[in-house]
C-alpha positions in Angstrom: -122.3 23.8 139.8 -121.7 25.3 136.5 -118.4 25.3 135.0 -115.8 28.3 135.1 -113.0 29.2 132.7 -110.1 30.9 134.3 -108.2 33.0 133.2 -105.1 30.3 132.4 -107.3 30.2 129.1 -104.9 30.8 125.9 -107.8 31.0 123.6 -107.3 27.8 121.8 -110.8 27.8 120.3 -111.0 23.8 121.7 -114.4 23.9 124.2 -116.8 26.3 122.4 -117.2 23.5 120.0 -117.8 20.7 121.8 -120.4 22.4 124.4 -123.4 20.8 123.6 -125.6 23.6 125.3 -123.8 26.3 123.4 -122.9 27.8 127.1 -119.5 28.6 125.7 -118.7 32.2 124.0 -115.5 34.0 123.3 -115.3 36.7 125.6 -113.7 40.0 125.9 -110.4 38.4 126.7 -111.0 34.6 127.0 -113.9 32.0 126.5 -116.4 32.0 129.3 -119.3 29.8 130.1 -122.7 31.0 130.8 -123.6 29.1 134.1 -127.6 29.3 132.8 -127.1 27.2 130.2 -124.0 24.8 131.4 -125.3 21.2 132.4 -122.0 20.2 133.2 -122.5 17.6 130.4 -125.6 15.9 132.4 -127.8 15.0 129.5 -125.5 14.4 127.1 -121.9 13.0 128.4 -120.8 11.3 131.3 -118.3 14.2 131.8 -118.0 17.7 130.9 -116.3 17.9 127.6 -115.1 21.1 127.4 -112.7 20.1 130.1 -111.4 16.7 128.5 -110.5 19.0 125.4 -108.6 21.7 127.0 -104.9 21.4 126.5 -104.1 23.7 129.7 -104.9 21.7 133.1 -106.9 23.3 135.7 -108.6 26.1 133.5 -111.8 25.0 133.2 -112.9 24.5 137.0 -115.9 24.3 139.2 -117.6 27.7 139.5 -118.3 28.1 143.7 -120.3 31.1 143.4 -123.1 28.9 141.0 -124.3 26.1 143.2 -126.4 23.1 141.6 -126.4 19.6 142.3 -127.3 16.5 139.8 -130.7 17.2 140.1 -130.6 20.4 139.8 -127.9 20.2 136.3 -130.9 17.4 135.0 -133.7 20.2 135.4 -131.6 22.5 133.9 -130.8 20.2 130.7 -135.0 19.2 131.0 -135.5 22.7 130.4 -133.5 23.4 127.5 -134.3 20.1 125.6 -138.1 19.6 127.0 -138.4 17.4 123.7 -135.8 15.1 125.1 -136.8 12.4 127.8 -133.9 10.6 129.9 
């Protein structure tokens, strides 16, 4: 799954800069991730990073309406690093 900021976000300005995908842009109101570009970290960290950073617990959740699993999050981050070999 792709990651989902709720709308608990105080638009701290913590997560958009440690997405390594650059999936994270301040919205209308709050941040929001663009599930086409988040990994959930796979590729890069062992954990997403935009929710060790967030200083408000339980904004940054699981988004249930975008579906992926591992292997699906590692084609993903194939695809947007196709230099990169894991």
């Amino acid at each position: 799954m792709a990651l989902l900021i709720t709308e608990r976000c105080i638009n701290c300005d913590m997560c958009e800069p440690e997405c390594p995908n650059q999936a994270i842009t301040l919205g209308t109101t709050i941040y929001e991730i663009d599930p086409v570009r988040c990994t959930e970290c796979i590729g890069h960290y062992d954990s997403p990073t935009c929710q060790s950073v967030c200083p408000i617990t339980h904004t940054i959740i699981q988004d249930s309406l975008w579906q992926e699993t591992s292997d699906q999050l590692w084609e993903k981050f194939v695809q947007l690093y196709p230099n990169v070999r894991g």
